[in-house]
C-alpha positions in Angstrom: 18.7 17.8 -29.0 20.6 15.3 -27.0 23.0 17.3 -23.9 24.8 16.1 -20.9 22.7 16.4 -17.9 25.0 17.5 -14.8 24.0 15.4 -11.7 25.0 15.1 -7.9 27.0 12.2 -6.8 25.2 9.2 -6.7 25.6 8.8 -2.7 24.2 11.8 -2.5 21.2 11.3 -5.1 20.2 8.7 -2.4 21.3 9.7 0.8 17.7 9.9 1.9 16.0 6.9 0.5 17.7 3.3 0.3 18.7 2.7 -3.7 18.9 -1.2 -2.7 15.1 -1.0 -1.8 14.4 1.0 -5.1 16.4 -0.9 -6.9 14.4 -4.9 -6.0 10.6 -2.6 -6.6 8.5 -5.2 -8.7 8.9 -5.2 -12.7 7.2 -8.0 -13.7 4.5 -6.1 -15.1 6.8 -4.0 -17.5 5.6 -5.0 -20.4 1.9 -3.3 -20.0 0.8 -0.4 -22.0 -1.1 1.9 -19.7 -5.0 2.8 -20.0 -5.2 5.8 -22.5 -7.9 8.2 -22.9 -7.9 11.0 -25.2 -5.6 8.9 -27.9 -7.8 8.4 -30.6 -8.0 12.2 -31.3 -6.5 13.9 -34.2 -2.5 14.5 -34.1 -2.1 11.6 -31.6 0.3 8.1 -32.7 0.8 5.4 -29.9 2.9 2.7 -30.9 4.9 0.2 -29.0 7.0 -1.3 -32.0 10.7 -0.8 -32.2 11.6 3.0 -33.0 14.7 3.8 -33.7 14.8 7.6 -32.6 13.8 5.5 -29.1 17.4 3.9 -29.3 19.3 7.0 -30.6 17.9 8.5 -26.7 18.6 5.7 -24.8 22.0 4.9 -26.5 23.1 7.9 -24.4 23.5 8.1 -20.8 20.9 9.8 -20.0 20.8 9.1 -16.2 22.2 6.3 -14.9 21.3 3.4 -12.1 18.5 1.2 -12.4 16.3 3.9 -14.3 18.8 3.4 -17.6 17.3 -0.2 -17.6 13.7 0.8 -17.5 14.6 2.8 -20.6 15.2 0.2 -22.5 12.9 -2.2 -21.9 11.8 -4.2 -24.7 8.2 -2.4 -25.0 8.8 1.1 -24.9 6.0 3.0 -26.1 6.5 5.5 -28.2 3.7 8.8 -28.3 4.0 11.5 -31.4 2.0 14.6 -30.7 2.0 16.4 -34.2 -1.2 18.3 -33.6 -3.1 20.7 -31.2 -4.7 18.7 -29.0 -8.8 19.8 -28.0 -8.7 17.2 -25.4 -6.0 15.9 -22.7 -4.2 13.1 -23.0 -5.1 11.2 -20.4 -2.8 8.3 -18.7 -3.4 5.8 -15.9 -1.4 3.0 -14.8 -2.7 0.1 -12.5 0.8 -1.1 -12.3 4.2 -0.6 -13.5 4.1 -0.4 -17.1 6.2 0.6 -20.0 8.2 3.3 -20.5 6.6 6.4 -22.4 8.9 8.0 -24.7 6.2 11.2 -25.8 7.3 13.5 -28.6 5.8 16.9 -29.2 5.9 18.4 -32.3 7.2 22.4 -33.2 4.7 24.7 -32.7 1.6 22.4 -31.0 0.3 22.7 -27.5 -1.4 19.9 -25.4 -2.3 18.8 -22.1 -1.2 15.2 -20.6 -2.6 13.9 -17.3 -1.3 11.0 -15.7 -2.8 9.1 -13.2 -0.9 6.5 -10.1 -3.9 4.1 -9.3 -2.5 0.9 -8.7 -1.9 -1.0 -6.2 1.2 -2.6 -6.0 4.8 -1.3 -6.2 5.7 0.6 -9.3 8.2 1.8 -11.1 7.8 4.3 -13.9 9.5 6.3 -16.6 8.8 8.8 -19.0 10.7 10.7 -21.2 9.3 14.2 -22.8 10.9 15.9 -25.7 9.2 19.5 -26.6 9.8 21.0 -29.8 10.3 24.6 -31.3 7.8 26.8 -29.7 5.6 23.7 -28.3 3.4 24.4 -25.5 2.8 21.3 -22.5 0.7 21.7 -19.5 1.2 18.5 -17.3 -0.2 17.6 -14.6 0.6 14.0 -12.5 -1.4 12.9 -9.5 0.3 10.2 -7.0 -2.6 10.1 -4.3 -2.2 5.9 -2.8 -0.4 5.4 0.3 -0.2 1.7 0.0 2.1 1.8 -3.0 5.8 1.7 -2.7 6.7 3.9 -6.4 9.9 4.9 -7.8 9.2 7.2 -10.9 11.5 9.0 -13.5 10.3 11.9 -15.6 13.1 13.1 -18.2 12.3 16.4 -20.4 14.0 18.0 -23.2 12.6 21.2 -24.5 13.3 22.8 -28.0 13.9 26.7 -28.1 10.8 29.2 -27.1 9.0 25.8 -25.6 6.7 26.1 -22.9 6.5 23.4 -20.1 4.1 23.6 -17.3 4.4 20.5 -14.4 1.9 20.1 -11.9 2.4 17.5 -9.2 0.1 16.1 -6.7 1.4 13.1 -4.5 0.9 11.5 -0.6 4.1 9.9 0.9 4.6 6.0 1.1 6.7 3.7 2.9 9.0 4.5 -0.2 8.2 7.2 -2.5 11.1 8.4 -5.0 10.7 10.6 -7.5 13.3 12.3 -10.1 13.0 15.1 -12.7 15.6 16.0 -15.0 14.6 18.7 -17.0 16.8 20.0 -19.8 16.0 24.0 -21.0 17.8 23.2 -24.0 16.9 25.2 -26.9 17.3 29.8 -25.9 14.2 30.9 -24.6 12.5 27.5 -23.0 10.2 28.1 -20.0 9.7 25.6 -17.5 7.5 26.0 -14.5 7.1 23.6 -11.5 4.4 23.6 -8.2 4.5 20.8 -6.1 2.2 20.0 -3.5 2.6 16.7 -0.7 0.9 15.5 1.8 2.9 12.8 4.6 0.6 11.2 7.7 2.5 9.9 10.1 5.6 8.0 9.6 5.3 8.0 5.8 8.4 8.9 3.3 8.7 10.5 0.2 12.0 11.7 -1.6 12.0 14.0 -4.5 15.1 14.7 -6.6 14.9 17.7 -9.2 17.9 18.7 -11.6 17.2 21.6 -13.6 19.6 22.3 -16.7 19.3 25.9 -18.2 21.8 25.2 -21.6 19.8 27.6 -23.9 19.9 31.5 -23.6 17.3 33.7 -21.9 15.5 30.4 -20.9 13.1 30.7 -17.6 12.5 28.6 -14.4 10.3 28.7 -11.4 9.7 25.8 -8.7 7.1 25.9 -6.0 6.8 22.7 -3.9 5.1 22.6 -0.8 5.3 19.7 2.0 2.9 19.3 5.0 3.9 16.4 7.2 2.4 14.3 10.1 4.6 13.0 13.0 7.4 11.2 12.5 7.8 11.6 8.6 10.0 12.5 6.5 10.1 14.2 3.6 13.4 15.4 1.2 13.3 17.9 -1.6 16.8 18.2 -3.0 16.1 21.0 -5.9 19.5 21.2 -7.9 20.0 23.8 -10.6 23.0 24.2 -12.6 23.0 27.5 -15.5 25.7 26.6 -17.9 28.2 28.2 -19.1 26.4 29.3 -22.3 23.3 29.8 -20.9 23.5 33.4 -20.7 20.3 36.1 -19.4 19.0 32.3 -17.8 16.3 33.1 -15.1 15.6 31.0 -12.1 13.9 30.3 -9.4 12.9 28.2 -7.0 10.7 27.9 -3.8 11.0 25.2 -0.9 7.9 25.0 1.9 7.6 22.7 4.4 5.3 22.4 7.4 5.1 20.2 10.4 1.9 19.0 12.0 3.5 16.6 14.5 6.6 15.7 16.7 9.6 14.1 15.2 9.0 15.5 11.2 12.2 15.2 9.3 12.7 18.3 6.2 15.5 17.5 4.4 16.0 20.6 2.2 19.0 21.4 -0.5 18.2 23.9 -2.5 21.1 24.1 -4.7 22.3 26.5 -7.8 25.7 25.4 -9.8 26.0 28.7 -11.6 29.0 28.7 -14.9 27.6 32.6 -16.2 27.9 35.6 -14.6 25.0 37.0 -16.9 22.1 35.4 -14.7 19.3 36.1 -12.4 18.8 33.1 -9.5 17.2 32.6 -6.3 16.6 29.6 -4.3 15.1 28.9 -1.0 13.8 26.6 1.8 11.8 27.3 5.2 11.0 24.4 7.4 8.4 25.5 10.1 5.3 25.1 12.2 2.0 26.3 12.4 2.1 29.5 13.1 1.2 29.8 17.4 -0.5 33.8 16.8 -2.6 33.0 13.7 -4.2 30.1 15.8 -4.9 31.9 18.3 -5.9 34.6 15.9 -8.8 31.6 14.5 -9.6 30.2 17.8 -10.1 33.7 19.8 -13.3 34.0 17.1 -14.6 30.8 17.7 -13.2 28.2 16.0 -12.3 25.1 17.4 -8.5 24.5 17.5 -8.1 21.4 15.7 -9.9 22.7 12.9 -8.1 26.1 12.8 -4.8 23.5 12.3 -6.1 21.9 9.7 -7.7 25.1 8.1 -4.1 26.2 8.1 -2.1 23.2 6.7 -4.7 22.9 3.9 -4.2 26.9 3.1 0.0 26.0 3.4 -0.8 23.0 0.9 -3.3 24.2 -2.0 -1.0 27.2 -2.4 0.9 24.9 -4.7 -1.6 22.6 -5.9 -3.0 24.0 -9.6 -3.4 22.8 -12.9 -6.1 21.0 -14.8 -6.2 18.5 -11.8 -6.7 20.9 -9.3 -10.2 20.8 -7.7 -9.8 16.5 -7.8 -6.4 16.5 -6.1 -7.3 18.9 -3.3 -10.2 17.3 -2.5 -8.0 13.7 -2.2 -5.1 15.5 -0.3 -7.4 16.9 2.4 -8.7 13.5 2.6 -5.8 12.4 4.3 -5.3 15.2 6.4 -6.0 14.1 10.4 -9.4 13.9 11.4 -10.7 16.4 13.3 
């Protein structure tokens, strides 16, 4: 199932966040296996051996930079899903670790959480490839400040698959994360919400390319931003319907809010559009609280540092969802200003 993925110029891919500092984050640790839970289960195989199917992907040029490298580290770990799962597959890593190459087979559904919790800089990469009428709900959670992370996530989906991503993430001094998502076989669905949270000064860059190659395949993105003063936040959302990719549906949705002074959106929604048999929208809003709904709260009584925070927590947990949903709000509102 191996297609070309279109991409933005490289200068562009990192107008917003220095490659040179992404480039020198810490791999020393590469050759870890992260923490599983859920793996002994039925229809689960973890292997780090060599695989050739492993090669045959990364013998392509899948992206390029750095993140080709991580591919093809010499303990790639390799994850067949050839069953419905009754329990998530569950994911941590304390540091950087190896790549995860995770293959789902036709017809079965599951549920993989992963899980940021180290400490020290990180890179990571996975790769995703969904079979014929697979079903994935995903859900990531990046809640550590401390942690410079750069982190790839590369998906491939066979025809009638169904791909649902939920990420949860706080900025950094460097945060940098890409998606390439590939709706290659007619009929794939993939659906994206997005929630951040930035305190002051803190940075986080996401970079989403979204190929519809299939026919009648489906898209939505939903990613919200809240930020503190003087940080800054980039959500370049790029999707490109191909030429063959005809009755393609997409969407996608770009929120961000300021708390402070000095808060720097940067926004692209893009479509690259090669049919004329295609339904897309895209937008971004950048904006403020809103002056008549505070003064909405705080002419019934409440105090007006907790009517902004009530608001910026309603902005955020519009987008947060998914299996991690009641844990990550709880973290994100953690790190909201103290009232």
């Amino acid at each position: 199932m191996n297609q070309k993925v279109r991409q933005a110029p490289f200068k562009e891919r990192w107008r917003y966040t220095s490659a040179k500092k992404a480039f020198n984050l810490n791999l020393d640790a590469m050759e870890r296996v992260p923490d599983f839970r859920g793996s002994t289960q039925p229809g689960v195989k973890i292997s780090d051996k060599p695989n050739q199917r492993i090669l045959e992907l990364t013998s392509h040029k899948v992206i390029n930079e750095k993140i080709l490298m991580i591919s093809k580290s010499k303990y790639p770990v390799s994850i067949e899903i050839t069953e419905p799962l009754e329990k998530p597959l569950e994911i941590t890593y304390p540091s950087t670790c190896a790549p995860l190459f995770v293959f789902i087979s036709n017809g079965v559904s599951c549920q993989i959480n992963e899980y940021f919790e180290g400490t020290g800089d990180q890179y990571q990469a996975i790769w995703l490839e969904l079979g014929q009428n697979s079903t994935l709900a995903h859900t990531r959670q990046s809640l550590i400040e401390e942690v410079n992370e750069w982190k790839y996530l590369h998906a491939l989906q066979g025809q009638n698959s169904y791909y649902e991503l939920h990420s949860h993430n706080v900025g950094g001094s460097l945060k940098r994360h890409d998606f390439d998502v590939q709706l290659a076989g007619d009929g794939a669905h993939f659906h994206l919400k997005s929630a951040s949270f930035l305190s002051e000064s803190r940075h986080i860059d996401q970079q989403i390319t979204l190929n519809h190659l299939g026919k009648k395949t489906k898209s939505t993105q939903v990613i919200n931003n809240v930020a503190d003063s003087n940080a800054t936040a980039t959500c370049n959302g790029r999707i490109v319907i191909d030429n063959g990719s005809s009755k393609a549906d997409a969407s996608l949705s770009n929120k961000n809010l300021a708390l402070g002074d000095n808060v720097t959106f940067n926004a692209k929604p893009e479509l690259e559009i090669y049919n004329d048999d295609v339904s897309c929208s895209h937008g971004a809003t950048i904006s403020q609280l809103s002056k008549s709904e505070l003064f909405y709260l705080t002419s019934r009584g409440v105090n007006p540092a907790q009517a902004k925070n009530m608001m910026a927590r309603g902005f955020l947990n519009n987008a947060v969802s998914g299996a991690l949903q009641e844990a990550s709000t709880h973290r994100l509102e953690s790190f909201f200003p103290k009232i």
